[in-house]
C-alpha positions as CSV (number, residue, x, y, z in Angstrom):
1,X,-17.0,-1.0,-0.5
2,X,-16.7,-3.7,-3.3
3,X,-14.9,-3.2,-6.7
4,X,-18.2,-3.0,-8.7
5,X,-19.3,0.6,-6.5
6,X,-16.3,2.0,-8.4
7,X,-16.7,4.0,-11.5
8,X,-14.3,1.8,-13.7
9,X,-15.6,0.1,-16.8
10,X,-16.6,-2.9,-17.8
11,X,-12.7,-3.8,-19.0
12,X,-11.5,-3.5,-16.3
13,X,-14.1,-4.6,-13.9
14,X,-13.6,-8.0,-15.6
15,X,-10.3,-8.2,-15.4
16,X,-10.3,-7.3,-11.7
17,X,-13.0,-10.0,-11.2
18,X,-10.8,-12.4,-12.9
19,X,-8.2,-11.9,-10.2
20,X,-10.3,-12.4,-7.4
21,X,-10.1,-8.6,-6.1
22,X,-14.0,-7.9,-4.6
23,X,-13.2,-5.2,-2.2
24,X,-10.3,-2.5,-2.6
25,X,-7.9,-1.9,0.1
26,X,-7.7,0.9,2.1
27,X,-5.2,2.9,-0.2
28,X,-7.0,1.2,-3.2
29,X,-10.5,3.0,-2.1
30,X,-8.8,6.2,-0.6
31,X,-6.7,7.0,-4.0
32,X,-8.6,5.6,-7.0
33,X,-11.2,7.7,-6.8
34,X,-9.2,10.7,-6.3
35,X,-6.7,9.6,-9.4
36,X,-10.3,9.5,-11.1
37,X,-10.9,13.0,-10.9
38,X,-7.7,13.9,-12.2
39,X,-6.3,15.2,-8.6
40,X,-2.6,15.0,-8.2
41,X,-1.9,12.8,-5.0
42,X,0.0,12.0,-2.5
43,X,0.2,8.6,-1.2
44,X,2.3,7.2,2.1
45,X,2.0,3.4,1.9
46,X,4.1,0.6,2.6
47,X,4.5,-2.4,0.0
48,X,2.4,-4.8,0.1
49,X,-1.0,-2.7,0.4
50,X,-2.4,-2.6,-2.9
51,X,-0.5,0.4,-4.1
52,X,0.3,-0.3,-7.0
53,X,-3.3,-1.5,-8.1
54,X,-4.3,1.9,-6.6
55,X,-2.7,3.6,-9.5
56,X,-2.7,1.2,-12.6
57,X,-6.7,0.4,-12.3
58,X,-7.7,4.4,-12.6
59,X,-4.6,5.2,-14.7
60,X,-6.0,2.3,-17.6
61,X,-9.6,3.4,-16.8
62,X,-8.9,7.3,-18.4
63,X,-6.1,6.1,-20.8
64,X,-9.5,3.6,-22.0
65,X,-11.7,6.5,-22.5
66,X,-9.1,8.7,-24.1
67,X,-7.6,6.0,-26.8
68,X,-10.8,3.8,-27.1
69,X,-10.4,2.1,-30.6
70,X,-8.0,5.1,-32.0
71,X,-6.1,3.3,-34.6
72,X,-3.8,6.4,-34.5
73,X,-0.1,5.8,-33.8
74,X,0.1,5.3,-30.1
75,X,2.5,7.6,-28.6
76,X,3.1,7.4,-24.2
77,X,0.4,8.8,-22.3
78,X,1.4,7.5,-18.8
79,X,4.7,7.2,-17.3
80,X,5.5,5.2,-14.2
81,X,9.2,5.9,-13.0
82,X,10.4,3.0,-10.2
83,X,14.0,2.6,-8.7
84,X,14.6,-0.9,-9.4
85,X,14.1,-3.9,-12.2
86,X,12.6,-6.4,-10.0
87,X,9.7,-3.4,-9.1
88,X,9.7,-2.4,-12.7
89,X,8.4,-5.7,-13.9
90,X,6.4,-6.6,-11.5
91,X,4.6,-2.9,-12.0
92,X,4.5,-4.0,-15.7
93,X,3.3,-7.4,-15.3
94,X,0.1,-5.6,-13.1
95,X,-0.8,-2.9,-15.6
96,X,-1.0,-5.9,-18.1
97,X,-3.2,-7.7,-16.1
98,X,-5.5,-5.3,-15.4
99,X,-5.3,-4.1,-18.8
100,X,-5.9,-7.3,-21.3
101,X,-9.5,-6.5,-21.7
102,X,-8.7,-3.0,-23.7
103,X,-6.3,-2.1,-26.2
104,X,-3.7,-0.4,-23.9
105,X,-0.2,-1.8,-24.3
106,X,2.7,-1.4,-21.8
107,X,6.5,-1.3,-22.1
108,X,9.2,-1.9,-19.4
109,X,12.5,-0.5,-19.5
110,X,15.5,-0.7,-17.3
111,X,19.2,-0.6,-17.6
112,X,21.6,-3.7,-17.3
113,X,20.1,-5.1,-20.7
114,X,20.3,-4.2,-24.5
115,X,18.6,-1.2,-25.0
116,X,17.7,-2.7,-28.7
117,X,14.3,-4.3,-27.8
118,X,12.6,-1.6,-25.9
119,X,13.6,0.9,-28.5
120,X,11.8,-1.3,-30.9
121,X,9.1,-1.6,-29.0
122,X,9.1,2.3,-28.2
123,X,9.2,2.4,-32.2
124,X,6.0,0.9,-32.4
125,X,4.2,3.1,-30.1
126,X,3.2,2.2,-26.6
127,X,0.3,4.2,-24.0
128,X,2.5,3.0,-21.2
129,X,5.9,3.2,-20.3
130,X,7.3,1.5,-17.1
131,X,10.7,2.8,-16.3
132,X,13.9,2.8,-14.0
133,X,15.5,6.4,-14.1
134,X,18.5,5.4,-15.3
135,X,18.0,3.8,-18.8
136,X,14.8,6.2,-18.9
137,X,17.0,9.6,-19.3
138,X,19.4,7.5,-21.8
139,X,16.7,6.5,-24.0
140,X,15.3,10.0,-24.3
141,X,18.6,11.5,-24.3
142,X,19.2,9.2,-27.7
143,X,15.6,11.1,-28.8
144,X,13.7,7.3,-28.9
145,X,11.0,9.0,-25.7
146,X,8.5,11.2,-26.7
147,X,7.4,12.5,-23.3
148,X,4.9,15.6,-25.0
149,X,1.5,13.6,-24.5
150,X,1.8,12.5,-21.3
151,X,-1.6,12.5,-19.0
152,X,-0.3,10.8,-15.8
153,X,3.3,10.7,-14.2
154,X,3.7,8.4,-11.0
155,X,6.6,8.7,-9.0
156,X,6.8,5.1,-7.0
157,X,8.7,4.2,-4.2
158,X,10.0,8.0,-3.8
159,X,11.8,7.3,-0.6
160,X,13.9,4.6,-2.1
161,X,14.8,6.1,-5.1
162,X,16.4,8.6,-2.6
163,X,17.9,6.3,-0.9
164,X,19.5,5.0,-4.1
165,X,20.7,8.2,-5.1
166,X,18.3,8.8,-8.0
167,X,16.5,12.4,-6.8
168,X,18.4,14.5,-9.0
169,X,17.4,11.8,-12.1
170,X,13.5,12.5,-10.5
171,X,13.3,16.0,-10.9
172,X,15.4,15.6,-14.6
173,X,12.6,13.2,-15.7
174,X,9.9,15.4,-14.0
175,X,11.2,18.3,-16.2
176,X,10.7,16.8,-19.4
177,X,7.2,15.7,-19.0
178,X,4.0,18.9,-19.8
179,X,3.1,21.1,-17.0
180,X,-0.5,20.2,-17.5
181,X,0.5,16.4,-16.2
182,X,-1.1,14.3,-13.5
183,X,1.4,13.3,-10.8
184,X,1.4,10.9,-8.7
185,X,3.7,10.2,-6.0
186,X,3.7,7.1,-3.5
187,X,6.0,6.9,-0.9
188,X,6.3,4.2,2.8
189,X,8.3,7.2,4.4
190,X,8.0,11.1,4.1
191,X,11.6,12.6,4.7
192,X,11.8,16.0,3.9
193,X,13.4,15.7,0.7
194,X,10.4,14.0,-0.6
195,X,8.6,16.3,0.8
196,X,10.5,19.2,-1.0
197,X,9.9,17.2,-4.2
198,X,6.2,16.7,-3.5
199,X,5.9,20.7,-3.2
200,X,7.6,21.2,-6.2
201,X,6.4,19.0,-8.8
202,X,2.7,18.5,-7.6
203,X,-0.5,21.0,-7.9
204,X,-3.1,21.1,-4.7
205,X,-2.4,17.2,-4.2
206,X,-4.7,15.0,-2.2
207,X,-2.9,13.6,0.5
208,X,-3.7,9.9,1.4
209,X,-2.4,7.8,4.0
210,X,-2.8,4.1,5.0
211,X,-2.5,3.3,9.0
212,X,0.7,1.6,9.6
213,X,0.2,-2.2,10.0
214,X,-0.1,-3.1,13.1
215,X,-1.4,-7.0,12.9
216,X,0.5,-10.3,12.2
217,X,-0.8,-12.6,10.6
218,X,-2.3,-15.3,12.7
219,X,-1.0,-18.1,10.7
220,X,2.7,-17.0,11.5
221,X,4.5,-18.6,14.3
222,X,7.1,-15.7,16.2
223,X,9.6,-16.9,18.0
224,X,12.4,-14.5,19.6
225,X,15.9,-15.4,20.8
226,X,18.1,-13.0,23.2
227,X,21.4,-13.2,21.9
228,X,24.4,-11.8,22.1
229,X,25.4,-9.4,19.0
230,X,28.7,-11.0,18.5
231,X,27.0,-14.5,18.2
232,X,24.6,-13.7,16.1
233,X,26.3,-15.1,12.9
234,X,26.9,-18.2,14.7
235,X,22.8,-18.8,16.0
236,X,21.9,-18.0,12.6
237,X,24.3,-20.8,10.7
238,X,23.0,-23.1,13.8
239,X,19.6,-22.9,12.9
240,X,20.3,-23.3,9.5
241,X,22.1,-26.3,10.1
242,X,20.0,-28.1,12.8
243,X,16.9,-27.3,11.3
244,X,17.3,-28.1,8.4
245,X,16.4,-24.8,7.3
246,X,16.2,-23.5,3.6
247,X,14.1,-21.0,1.7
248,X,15.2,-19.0,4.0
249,X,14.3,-14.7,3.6
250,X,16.9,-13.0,6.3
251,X,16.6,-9.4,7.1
252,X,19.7,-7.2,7.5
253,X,19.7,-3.6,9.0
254,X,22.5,-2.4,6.4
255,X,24.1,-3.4,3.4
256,X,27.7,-4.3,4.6
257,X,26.0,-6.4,7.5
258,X,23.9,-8.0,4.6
259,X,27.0,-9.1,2.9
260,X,28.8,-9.9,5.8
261,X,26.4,-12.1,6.6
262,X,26.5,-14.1,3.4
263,X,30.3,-14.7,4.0
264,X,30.2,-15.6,7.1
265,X,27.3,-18.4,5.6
266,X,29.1,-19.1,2.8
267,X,32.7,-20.0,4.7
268,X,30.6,-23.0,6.2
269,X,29.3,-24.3,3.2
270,X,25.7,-22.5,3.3
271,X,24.8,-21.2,-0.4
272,X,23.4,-17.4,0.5
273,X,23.5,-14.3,-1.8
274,X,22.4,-11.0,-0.6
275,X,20.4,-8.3,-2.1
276,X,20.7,-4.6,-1.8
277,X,21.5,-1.5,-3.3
278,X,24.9,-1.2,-4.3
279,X,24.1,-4.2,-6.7
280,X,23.3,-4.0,-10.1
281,X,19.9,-4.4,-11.7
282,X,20.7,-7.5,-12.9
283,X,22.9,-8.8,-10.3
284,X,19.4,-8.1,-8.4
285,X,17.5,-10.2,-10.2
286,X,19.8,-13.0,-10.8
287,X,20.3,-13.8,-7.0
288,X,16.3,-13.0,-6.9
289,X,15.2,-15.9,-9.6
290,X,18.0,-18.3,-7.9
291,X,16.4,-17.8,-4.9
292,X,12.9,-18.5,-6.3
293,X,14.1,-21.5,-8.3
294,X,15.7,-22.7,-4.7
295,X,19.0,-23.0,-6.4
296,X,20.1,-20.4,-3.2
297,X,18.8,-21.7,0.1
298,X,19.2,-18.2,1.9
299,X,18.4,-14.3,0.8
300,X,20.3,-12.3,2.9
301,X,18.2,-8.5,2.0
302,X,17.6,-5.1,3.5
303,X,14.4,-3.5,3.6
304,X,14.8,-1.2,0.6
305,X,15.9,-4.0,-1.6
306,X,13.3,-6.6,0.0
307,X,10.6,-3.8,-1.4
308,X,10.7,-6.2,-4.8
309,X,10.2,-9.0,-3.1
310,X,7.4,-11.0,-4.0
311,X,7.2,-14.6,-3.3
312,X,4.4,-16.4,-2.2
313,X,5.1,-19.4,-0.5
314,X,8.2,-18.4,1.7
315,X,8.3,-20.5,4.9
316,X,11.2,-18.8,6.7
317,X,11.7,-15.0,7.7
318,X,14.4,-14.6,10.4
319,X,15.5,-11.0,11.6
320,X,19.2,-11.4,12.0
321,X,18.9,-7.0,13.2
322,X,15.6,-6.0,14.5
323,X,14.0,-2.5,12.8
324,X,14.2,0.6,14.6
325,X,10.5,1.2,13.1
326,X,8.0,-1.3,14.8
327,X,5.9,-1.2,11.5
328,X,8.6,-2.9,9.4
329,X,8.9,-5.7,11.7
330,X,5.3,-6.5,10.6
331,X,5.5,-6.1,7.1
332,X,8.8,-8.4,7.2
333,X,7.5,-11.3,8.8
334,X,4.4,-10.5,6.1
335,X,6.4,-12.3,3.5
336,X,5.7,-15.8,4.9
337,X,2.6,-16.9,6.1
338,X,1.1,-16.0,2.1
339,X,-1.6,-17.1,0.2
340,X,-3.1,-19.9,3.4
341,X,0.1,-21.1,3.7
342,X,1.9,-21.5,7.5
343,X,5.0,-19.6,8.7
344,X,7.9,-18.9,10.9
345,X,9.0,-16.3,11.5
346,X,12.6,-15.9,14.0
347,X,13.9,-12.4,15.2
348,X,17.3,-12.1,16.7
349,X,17.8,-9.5,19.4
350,X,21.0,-8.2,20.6
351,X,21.0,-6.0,24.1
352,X,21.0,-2.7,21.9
353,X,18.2,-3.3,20.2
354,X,15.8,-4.5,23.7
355,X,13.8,-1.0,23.3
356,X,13.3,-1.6,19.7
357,X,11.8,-5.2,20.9
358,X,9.8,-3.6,23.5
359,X,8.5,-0.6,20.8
360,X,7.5,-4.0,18.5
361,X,5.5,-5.9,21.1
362,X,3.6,-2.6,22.1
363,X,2.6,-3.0,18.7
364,X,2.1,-6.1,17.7
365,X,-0.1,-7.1,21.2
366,X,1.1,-10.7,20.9
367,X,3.1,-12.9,23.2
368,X,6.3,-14.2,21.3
369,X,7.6,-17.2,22.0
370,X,11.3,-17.1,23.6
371,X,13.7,-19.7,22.9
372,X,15.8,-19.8,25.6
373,X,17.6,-22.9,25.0
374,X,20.5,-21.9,22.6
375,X,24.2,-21.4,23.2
376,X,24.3,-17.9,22.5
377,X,22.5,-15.7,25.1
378,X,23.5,-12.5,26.6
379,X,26.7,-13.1,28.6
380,X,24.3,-11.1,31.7
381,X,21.3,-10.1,32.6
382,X,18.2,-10.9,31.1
383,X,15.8,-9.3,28.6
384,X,12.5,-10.2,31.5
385,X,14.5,-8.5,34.3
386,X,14.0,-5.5,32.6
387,X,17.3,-4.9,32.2
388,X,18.2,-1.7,29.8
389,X,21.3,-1.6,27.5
390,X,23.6,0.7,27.8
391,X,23.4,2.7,24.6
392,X,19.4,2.7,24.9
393,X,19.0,5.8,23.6
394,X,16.9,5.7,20.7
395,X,17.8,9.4,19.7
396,X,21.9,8.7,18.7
397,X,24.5,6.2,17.6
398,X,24.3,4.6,14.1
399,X,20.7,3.0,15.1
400,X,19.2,6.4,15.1
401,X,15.0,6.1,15.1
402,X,13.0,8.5,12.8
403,X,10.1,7.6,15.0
404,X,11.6,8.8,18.2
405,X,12.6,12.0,16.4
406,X,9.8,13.3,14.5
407,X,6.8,11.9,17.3
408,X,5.5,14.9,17.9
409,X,5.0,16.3,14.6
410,X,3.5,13.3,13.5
411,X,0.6,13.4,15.5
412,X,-0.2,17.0,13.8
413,X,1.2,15.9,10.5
414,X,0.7,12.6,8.2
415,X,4.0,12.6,7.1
């Protein structure tokens, strides 16, 4: 299918062109056609699929037909509600590309910042209104949103709005909007609170789903190293050093071990800043546009927070803990390797996490290179004997895999 078999207008059509985009994705050509027919929907999708152009495009293509050339006052006719800055803005920057041939205008708000500015611009009237939930419920709660005409409510990134603690700000902002609403809700995961929230909020909603990735990309190089979990912080500052290593995207399984990490850097002299959670908004995007501008050499970031993540030429991904969920192992090492350019991508893995290995390289199908020659393999064993760790089960201890859990329902269910 090609972007021109769409029913979208000429606007946007253009615009699209402009961008290069000829054929949707998969959750671009499952979803914009239902959000076309006014459907409420359901979409499972990780980052990086298109998903956010699977909502904006169809969302500009009514509000286009409902405002045309109206010179009446403009009040907010779609709402997109996001957990974090960095994907506010970028959410915002996309619904004004897509929009510049039409007379649409977009606002993005989110806390950390005067509130002065966006209640200007709220003042003045705005069709769409891109939003954290935090700064969204003060600003109405101060009566500047006027939430009455809204068409179209999209609930992105569900699951890590959970994560962050903002549900019970969800179903707040949910309340405030008209019955009669569109809602859309995009999710990578489908735990059952989502779920509940899904049920509650949304009418007969189409439910789309994109097949987990299961592919690298060829122009990656994967490289694995068997080492042993207390030595971990030590390969990683090696490599670094050695190798001369800098622009450097490291994964982190939690948030302590994230900032853990960037101590243990920073005592030998190796600027890193880490990115997750329980920072602030603009904490977020300070160590973000440092790390863009190269002023910080390495990103220390867990998968939630890597979510707003989006730089293109990134030459270095290195898994310091390896995902419990094969899938996110190839949407990491999808951050370099962008846009033509080359990669590397370097996974650590410690004798607890050998099944999660194994569970990757059943999905992946490719044959990662091991480096062998480091200071800091297992103390026994080895990883091609076959030996097993002792806590390999995948069902307990703080490592505990939805996948293993919930594999039985998911071949009946989507979610």
């Amino acid at each position: 299918m090609l972007f021109e078999d769409l029913s979208l207008s000429k606007s946007i059509q253009k615009a699209v062109f402009e961008e290069g985009y000829l054929n949707p994705t998969p959750i671009q050509e499952k979803s914009i056609p239902v959000v076309l027919e006014g459907r409420d929907l359901i979409g499972c999708a990780q980052t990086g699929t298109g998903k956010t152009a699977a909502f904006a495009i169809p969302i500009i293509h009514q509000l286009h037909r409902i405002v045309g050339s109206s010179k009446k006052a403009k009040v907010i006719r779609a709402l997109v509600v996001t957990p974090t800055r960095e994907l506010a803005v970028q959410i915002g920057q996309s619904f004004d590309t897509y929009a510049k041939y039409t007379n649409l205008t977009q606002l993005t708000i989110f806390g950390g910042v005067s509130q002065n500015p966006q209640v200007d611009a709220l003042k003045n009237g705005v069709d769409i209104l891109v939003a954290t939930p935090g700064r969204l419920l003060d600003l109405h709660k101060q009566g500047f949103l006027d939430l009455n005409h809204l068409h179209t409510l999209v609930l992105d990134e569900a699951d890590q709005m959970l994560d962050m603690g903002f549900i019970n700000d969800v179903k707040k902002i949910v309340k405030l909007t008209p019955k009669n609403r569109q809602t859309l809700l995009f999710s990578a995961t489908m735990p059952i609170a989502i779920r509940e929230l899904a049920e509650m909020f949304l009418q007969d909603p189409e439910k789309v789903e994109v097949s987990p990735v299961s592919s690298t990309a060829e122009n990656v190089e994967q490289r694995i190293y068997f080492v042993d979990k207390t030595e971990k912080r030590n390969l990683l500052y090696t490599l670094i050093k050695e190798q001369n290593l800098s622009n450097v995207l490291v994964f982190s399984r939690t948030k302590h071990g994230a900032d853990n990490v960037v101590k243990a850097l920073r005592k030998k002299d190796i600027p890193a800043e880490a990115i997750h959670g329980d920072k602030s908004q603009n904490a977020r995007q300070r160590v973000l546009d440092a790390f863009k501008n190269k002023e910080v050499g390495v990103l220390v970031a867990t998968d939630i927070a890597a979510r707003g993540i989006d730089i293109e030429q990134l030459p270095y991904v290195i898994n310091f803990d390896l995902p419990n969920i094969p899938e996110t192992y190839v949407h990491r090492i999808g951050r370099t390797g962008r846009a033509g350019n080359g990669g590397i991508a370097i996974s650590f893995c410690g004798k607890d996490e050998l099944p999660y290995w194994k569970d990757i390289q059943k999905l992946i199908k490719v044959d990662v290179k091991t480096i062998a020659d480091h200071p800091y393999q297992w103390h026994s064993g080895s990883p091609e004997a076959g030996e097993k760790p002792k806590n390999s089960n995948r069902s307990g201890g703080a490592h505990k895999s939805r996948k293993s859990n919930s594999s039985k329902k998911n071949k009946k269910r989507w979610y």
